[in-house]
Backbone bond lengths (Angstrom), bond angles and torsions (degrees), N, CA, C in turn:
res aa  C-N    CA-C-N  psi(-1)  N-CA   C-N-CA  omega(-1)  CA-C   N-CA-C  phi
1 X - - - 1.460 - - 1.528 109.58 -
2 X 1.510 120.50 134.42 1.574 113.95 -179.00 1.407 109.86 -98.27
3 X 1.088 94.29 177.20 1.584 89.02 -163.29 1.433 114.59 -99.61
4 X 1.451 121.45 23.51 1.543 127.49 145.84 1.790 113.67 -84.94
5 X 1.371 84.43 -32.04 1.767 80.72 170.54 1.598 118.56 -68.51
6 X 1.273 107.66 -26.18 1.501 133.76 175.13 1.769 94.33 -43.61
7 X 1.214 94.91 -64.49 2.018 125.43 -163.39 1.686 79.14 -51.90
8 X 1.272 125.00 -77.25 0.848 124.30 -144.21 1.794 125.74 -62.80
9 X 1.512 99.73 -29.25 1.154 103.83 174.17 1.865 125.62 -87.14
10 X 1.737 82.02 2.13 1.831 91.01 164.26 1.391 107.56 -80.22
11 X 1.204 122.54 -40.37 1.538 130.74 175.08 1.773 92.70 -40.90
12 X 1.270 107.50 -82.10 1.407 106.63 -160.92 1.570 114.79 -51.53
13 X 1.298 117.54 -33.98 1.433 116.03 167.42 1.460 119.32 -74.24
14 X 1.367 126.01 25.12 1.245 126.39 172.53 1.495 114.87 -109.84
15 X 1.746 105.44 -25.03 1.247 110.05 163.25 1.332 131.64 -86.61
16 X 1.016 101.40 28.41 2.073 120.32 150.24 1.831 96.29 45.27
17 X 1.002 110.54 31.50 2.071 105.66 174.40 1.537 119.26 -48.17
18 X 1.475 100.11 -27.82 1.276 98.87 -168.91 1.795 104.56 -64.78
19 X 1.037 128.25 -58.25 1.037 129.48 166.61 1.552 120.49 -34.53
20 X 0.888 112.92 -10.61 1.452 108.00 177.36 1.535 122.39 -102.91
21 X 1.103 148.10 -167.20 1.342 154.38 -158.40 1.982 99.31 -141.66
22 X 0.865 120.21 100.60 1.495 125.57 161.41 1.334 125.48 -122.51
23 X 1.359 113.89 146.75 1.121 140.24 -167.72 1.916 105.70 -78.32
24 X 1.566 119.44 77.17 1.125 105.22 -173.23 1.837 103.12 -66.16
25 X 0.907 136.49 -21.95 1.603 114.77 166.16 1.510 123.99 -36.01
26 X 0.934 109.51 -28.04 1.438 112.99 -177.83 1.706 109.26 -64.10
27 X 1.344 116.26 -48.95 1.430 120.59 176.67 1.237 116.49 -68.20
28 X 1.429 123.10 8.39 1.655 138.98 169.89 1.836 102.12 -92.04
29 X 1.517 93.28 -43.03 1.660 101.47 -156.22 1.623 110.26 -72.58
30 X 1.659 105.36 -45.26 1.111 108.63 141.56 1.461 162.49 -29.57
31 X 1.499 99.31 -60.70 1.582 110.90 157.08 1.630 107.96 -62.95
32 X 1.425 122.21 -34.83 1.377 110.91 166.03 1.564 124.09 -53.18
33 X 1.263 93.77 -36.21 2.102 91.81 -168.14 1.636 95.47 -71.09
34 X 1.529 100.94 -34.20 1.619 104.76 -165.22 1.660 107.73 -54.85
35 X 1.335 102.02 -35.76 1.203 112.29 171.79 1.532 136.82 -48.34
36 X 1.515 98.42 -46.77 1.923 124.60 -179.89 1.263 83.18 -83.68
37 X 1.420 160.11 -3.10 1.665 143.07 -176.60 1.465 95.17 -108.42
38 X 1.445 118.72 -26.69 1.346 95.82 -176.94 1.388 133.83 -97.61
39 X 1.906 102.01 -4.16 0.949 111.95 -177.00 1.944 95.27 -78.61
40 X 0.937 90.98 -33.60 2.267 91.51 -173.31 1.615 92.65 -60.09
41 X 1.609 121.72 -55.04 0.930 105.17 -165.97 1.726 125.16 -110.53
42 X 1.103 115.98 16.73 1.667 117.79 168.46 0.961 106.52 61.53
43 X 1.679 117.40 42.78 1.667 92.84 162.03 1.629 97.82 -150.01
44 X 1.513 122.97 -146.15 1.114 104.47 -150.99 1.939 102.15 -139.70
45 X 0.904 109.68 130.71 1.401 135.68 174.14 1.285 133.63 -108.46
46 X 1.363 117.56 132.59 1.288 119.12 -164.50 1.732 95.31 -151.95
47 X 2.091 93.53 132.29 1.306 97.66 -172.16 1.736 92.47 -103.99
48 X 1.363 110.09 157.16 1.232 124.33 171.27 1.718 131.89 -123.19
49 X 0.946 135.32 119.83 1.338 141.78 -142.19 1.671 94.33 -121.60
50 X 0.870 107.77 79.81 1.764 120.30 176.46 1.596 112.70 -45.40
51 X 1.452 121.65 -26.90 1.662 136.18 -163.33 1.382 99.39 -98.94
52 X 1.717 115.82 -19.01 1.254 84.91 -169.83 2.004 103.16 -135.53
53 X 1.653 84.69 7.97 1.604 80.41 174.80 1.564 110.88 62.62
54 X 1.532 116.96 51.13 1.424 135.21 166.14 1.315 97.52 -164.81
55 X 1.588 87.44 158.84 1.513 100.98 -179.86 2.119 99.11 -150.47
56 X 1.458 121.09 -176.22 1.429 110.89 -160.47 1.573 69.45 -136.58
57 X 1.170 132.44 152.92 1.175 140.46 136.23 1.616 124.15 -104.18
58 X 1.527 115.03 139.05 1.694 101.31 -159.68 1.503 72.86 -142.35
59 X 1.532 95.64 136.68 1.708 119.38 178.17 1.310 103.52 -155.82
60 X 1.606 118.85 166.53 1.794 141.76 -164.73 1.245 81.68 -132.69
61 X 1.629 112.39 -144.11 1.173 113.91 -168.04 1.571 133.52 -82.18
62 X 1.152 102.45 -10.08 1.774 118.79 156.81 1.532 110.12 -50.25
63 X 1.793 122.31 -33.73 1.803 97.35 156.39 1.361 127.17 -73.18
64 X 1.529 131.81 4.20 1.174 138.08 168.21 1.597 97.46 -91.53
65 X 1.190 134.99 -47.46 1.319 123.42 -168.67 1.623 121.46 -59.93
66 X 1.608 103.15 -34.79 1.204 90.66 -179.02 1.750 104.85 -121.41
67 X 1.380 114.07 30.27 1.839 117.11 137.21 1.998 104.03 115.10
68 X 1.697 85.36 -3.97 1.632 66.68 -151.76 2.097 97.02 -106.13
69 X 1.289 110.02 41.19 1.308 132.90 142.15 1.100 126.35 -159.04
70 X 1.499 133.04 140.71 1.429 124.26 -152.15 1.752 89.19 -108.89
71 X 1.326 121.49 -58.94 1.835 110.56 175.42 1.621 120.28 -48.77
72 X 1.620 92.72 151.20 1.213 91.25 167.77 1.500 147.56 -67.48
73 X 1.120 143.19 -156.00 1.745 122.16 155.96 1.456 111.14 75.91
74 X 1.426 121.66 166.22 0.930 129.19 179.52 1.365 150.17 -66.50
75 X 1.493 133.35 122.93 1.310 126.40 -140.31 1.475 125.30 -128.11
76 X 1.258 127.11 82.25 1.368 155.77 -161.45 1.475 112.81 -85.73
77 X 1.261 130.93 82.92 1.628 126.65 178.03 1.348 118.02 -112.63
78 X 1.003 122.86 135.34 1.568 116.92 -167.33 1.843 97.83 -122.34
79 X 1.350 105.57 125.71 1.531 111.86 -170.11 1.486 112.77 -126.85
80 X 1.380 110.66 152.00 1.289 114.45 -158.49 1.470 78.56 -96.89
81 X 1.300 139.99 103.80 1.543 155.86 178.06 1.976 103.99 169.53
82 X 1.797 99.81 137.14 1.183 88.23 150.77 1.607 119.35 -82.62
83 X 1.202 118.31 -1.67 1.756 131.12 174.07 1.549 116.63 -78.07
84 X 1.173 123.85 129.15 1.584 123.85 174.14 1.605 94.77 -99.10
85 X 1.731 101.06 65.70 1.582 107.75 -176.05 2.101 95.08 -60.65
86 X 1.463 118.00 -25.73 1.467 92.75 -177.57 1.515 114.30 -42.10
87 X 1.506 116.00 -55.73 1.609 126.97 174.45 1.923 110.48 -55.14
88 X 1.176 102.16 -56.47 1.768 101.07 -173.02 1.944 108.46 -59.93
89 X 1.090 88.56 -5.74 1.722 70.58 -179.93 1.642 106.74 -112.10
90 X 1.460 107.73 6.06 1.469 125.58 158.79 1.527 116.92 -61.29
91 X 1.821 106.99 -56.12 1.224 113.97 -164.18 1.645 117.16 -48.45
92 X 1.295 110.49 161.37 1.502 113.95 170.11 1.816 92.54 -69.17
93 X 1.627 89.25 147.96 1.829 89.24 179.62 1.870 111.51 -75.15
94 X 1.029 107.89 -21.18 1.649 88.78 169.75 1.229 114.62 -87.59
95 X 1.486 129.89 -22.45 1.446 111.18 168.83 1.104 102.16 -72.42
96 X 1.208 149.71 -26.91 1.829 124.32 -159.80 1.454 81.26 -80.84
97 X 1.425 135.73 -70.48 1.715 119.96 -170.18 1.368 104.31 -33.56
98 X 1.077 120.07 -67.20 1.591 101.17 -176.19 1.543 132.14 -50.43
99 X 1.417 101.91 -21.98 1.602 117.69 -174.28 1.618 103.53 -78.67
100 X 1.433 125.53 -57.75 1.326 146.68 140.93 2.083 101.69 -1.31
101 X 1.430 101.89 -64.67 1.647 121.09 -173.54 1.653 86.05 -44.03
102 X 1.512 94.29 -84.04 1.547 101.28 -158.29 1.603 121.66 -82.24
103 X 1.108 121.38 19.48 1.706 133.08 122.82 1.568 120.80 -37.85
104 X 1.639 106.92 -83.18 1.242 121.51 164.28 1.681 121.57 -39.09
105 X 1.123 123.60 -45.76 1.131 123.10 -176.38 1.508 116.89 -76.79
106 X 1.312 120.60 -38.65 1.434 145.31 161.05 1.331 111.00 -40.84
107 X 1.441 107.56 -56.53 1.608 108.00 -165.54 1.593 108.55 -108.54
108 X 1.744 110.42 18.00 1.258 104.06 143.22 0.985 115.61 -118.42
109 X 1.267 139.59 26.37 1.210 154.93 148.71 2.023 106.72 -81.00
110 X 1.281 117.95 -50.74 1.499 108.33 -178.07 1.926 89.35 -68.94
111 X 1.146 114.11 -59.43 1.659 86.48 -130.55 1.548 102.50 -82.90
112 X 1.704 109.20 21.33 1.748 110.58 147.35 1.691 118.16 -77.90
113 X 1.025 109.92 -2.85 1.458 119.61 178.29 1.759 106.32 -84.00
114 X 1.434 95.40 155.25 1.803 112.92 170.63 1.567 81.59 -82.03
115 X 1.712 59.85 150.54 1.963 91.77 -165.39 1.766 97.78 -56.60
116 X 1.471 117.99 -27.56 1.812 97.03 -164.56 1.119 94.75 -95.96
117 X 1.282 141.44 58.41 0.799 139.35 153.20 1.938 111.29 -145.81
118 X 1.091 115.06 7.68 1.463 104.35 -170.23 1.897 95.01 -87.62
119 X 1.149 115.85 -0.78 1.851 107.81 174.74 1.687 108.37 -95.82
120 X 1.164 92.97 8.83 1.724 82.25 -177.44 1.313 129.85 -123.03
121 X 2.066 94.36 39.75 1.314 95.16 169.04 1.638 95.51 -151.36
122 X 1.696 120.86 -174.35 0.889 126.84 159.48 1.293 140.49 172.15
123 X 1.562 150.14 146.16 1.052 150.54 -99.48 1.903 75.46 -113.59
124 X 1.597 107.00 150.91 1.549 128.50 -152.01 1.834 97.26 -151.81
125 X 1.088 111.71 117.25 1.590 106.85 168.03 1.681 97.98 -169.66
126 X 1.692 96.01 179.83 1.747 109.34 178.58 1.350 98.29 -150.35
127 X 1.274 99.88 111.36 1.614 135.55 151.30 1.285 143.42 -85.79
128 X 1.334 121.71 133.17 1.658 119.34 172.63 1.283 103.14 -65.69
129 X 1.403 109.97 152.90 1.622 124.04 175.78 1.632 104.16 -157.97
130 X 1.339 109.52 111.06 1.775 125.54 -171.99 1.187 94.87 -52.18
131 X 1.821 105.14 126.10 2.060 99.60 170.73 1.507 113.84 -76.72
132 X 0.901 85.38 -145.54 1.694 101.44 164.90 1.471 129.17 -100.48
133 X 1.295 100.05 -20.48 2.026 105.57 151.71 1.015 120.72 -116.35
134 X 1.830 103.88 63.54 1.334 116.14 173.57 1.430 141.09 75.94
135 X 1.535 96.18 -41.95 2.051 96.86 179.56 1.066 103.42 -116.26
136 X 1.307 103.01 159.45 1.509 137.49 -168.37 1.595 111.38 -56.98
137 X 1.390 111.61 116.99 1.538 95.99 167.27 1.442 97.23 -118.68
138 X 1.373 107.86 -173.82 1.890 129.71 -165.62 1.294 106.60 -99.24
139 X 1.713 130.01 123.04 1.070 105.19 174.14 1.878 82.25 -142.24
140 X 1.089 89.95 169.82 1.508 101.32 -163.02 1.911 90.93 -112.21
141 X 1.824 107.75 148.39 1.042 117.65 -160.87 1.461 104.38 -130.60
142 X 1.413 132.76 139.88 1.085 139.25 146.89 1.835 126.08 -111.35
143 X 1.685 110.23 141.96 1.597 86.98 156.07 1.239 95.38 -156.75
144 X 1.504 99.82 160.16 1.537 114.22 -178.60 1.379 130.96 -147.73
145 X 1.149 136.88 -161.50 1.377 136.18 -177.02 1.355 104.93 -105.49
146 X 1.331 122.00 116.21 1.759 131.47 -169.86 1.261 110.91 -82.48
147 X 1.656 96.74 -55.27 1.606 104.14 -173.72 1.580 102.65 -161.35
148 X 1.653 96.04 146.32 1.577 113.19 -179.33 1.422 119.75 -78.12
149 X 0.852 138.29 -178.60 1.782 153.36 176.48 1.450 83.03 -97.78
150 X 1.975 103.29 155.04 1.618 110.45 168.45 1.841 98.59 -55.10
151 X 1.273 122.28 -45.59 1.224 105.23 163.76 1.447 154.60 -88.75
152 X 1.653 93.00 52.26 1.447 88.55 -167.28 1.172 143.49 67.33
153 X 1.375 133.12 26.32 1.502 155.90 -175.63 1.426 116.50 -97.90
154 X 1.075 128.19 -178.99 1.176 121.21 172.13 1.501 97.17 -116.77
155 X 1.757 96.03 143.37 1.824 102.27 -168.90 1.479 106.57 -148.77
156 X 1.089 112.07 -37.46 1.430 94.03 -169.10 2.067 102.74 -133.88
157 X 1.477 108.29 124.58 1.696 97.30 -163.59 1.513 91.82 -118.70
158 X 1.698 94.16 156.55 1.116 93.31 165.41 1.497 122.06 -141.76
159 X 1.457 118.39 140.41 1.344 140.12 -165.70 1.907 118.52 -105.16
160 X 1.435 97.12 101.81 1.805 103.33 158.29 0.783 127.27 -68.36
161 X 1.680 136.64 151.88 1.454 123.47 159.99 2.180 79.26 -137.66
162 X 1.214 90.99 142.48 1.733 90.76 162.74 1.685 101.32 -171.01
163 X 1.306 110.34 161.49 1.228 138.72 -158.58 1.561 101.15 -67.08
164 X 1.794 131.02 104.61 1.272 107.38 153.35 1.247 150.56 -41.64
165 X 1.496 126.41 136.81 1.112 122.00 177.82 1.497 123.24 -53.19
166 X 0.928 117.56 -47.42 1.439 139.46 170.61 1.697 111.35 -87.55
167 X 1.776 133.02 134.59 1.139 141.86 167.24 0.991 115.65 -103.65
168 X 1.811 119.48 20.01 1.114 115.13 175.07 1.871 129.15 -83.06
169 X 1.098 124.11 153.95 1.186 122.76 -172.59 1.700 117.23 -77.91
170 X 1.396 112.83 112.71 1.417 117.50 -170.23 1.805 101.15 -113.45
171 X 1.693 101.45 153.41 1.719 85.59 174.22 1.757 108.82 -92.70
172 X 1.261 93.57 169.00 1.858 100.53 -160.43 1.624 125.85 44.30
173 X 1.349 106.87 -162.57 1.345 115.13 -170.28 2.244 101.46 -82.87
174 X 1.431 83.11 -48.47 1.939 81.62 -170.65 1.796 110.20 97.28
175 X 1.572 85.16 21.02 1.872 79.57 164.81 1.051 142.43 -73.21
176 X 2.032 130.54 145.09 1.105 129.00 -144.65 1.695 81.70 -165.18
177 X 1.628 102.62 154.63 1.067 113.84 173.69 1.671 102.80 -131.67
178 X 1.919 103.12 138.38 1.457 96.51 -164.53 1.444 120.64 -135.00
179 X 1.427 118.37 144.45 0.878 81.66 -150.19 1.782 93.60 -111.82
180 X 1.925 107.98 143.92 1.642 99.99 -171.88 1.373 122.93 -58.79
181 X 1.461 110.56 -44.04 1.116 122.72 174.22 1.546 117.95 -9.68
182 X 1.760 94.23 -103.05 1.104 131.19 154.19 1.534 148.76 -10.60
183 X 1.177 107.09 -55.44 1.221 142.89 -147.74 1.691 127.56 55.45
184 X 1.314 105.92 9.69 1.634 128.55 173.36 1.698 115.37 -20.02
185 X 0.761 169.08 -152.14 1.413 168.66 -174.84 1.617 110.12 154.24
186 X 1.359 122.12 89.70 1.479 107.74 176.61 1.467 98.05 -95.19
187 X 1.518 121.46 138.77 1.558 126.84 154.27 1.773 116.10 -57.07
188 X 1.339 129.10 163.00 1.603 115.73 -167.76 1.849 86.16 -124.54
189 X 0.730 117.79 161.64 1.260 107.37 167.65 1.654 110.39 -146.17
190 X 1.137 107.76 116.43 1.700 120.97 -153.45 2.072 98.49 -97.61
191 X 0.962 121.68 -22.86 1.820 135.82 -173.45 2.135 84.71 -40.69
192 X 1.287 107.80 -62.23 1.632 95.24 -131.95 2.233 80.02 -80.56
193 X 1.279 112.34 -20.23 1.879 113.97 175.37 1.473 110.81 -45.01
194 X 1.374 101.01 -60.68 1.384 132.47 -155.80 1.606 108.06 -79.99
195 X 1.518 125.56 -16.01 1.281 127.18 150.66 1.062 142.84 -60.76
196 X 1.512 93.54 -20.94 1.729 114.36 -168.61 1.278 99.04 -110.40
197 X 1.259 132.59 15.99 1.864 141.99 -149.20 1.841 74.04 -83.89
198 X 1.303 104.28 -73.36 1.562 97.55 -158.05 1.821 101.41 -103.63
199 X 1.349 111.61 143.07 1.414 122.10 171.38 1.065 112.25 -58.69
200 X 1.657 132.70 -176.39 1.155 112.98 -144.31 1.323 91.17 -118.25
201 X 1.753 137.00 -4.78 1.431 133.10 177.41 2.119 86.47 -85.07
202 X 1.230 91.27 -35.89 1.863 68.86 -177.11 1.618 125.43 -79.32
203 X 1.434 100.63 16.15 1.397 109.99 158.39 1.275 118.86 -113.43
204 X 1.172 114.85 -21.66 1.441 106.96 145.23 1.721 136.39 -56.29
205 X 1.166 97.03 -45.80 1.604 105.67 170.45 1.658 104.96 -68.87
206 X 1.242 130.73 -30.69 1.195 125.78 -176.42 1.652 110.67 -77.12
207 X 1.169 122.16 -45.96 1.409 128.31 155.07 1.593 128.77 -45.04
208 X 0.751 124.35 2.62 1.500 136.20 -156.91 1.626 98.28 -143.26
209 X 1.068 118.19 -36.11 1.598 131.81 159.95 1.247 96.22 -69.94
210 X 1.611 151.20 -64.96 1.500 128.34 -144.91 1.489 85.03 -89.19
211 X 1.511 143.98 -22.11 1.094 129.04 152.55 1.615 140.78 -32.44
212 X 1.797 111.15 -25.26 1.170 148.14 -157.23 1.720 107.62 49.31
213 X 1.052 113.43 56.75 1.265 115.10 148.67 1.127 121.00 -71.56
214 X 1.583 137.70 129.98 1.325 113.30 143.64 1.234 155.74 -106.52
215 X 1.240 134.08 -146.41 1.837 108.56 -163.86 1.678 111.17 -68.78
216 X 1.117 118.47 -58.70 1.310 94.38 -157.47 1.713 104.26 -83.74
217 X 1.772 132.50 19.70 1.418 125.78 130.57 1.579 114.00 -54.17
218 X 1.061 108.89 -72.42 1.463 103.77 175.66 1.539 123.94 -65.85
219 X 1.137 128.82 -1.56 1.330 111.86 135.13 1.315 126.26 -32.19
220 X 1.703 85.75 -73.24 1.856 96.42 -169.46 1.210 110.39 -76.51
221 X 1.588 136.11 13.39 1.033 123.56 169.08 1.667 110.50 -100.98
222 X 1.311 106.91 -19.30 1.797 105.17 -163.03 2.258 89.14 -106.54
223 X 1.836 97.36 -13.97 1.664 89.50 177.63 1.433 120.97 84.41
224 X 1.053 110.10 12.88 1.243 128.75 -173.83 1.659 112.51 -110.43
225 X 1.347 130.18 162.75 1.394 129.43 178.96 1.711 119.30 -80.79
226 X 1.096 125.11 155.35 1.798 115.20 -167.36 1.319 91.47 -65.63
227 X 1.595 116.90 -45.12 1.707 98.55 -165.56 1.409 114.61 -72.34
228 X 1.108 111.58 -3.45 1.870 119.81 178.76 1.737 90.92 -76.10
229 X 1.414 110.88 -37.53 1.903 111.91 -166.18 1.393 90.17 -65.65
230 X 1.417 122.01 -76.99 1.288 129.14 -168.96 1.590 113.13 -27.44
231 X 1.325 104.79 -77.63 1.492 120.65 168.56 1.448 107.13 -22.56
232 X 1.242 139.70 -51.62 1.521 128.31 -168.78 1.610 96.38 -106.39
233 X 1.351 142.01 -4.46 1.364 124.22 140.70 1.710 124.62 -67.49
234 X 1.461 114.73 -15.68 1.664 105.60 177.23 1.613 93.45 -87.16
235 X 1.425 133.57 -45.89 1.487 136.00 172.11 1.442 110.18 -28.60
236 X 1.668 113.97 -45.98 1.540 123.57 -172.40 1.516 114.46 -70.53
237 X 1.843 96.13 -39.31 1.815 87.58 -175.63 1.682 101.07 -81.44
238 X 1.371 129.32 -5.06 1.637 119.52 -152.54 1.970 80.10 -89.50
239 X 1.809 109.83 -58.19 1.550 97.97 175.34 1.120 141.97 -24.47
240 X 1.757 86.04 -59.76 2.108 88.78 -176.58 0.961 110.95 -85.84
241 X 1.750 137.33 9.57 1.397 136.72 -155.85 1.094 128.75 35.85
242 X 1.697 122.96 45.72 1.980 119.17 175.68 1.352 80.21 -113.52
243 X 1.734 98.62 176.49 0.791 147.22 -173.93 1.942 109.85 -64.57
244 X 0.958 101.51 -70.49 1.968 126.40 -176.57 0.938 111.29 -133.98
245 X 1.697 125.70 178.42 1.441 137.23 -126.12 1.580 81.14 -107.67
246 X 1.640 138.15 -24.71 1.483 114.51 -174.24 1.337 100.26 -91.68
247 X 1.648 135.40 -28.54 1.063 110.37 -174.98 2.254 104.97 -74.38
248 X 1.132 100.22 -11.33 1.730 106.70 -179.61 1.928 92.76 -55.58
249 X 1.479 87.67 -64.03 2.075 98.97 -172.78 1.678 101.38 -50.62
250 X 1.273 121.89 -49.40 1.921 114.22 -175.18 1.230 99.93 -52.61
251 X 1.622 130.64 -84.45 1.702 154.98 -169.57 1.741 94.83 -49.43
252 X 1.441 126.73 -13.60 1.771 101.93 -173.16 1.892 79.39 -108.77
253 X 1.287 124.91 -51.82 1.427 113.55 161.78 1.384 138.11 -16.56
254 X 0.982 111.72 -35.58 1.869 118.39 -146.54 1.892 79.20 -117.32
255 X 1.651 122.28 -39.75 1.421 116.58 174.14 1.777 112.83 -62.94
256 X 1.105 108.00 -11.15 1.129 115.64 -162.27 1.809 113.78 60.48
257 X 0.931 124.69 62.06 1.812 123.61 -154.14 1.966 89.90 -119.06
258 X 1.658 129.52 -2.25 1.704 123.93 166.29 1.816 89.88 -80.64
């Protein structure tokens, strides 16, 4: 788990659900509509249940496009995650950090809002997502607030993924928060988040890594103990969400985060 997801699931534990009384039918009724939207529109939806730490993901042929169902027809999974990690572990690793950013920022931005107003906006970007023959295509992302708690909380979210119009190559994600109402358009600006992603000994240790140092050199070079090294190399892969220390050096590279 990284540690924006960390952020994020303090958000949801601040809105105290448990205490409340909800109507889990609703997260049926929902995943149903999600269902009739995706068949019109081919792409992919995923409901999220903030109270209970699951979410359903419902997709057509956009789960064949990007690998993570091979039959045809319609595709309904219900996972014990508020994460549709099948998709997040698709993303290119600097867009999901960035995607991760403007989550967090989004949904501390709604749930400072009066409740009649926390459905009438929502987080807007375009991300790579690995297909099913391997490379990255563009798909454009929405998410938002579905449905409130009897008291006004945030409870039930909901997440787009669909196919850009364009496969052309743009830099970053292009996040914006919007508002329906309105038609308002705020730009997000992720530069001054994403600096502070890693502390500043774990950019040291990360530098000294794309150097190929290894731990117990940089021990004795930064003076510190190996398990102190180690310790802020698992911190590095949980942040940027990869796998190991070169995909950490590509995804903290390309953020520009030395």
């Amino acid at each position: 788990m990284d540690v924006l997801r960390k952020e994020l699931n303090n958000i949801y534990r601040r809105q105290e659900l448990d205490s409340e009384t909800l109507d889990r039918l609703e997260m049926r009724q929902c995943a149903e509509m999600a269902a009739t939207c995706v068949t019109l529109d081919d792409d992919c939806r995923v409901i999220t249940d903030a109270s209970a730490d699951r979410c359903i993901i419902v997709a057509n042929s956009f789960a064949r496009l990007i690998g993570i169902r091979d039959e045809s027809g319609m595709m309904v999974a219900e996972v014990d995650s508020s994460d549709e990690d099948a998709i997040y572990v698709r993303l290119h690793p600097e867009d999901l950090v960035d995607k991760r950013m403007l989550e967090y920022e989004f949904f501390k931005f709604t749930d400072a809002l009066p409740p009649e107003r926390k459905t009438s906006y929502k987080a807007s970007c375009r991300i790579r997502i690995k297909g099913a023959s391997g490379r990255y295509i563009h798909c454009d992302n929405t998410t938002q607030v579905l449905r409130l708690s009897p008291r006004g909380k945030i409870w039930l979210i909901l997440c787009c993924y669909k196919l850009s119009a364009t496969q052309e190559e743009t830099p970053g994600i292009n996040p914006h928060i919007i508002n329906t109402v309105t038609g308002e358009i705020a730009d997000i600006q992720l530069s001054e988040q994403r600096s502070h992603l890693l502390t500043s000994r774990e950019k040291e240790v990360l530098t000294l890594i794309r150097q190929g140092k290894p731990s117990k050199q940089i021990a004795d070079i930064l003076g510190i103990s190996i398990n102190t090294v180690n310790r802020h190399r698992q911190n590095i892969l949980e942040k940027l969400s990869v796998g190991n220390s070169m995909e950490a050096v590509m995804a903290a590279t390309a953020m520009k985060l030395f």
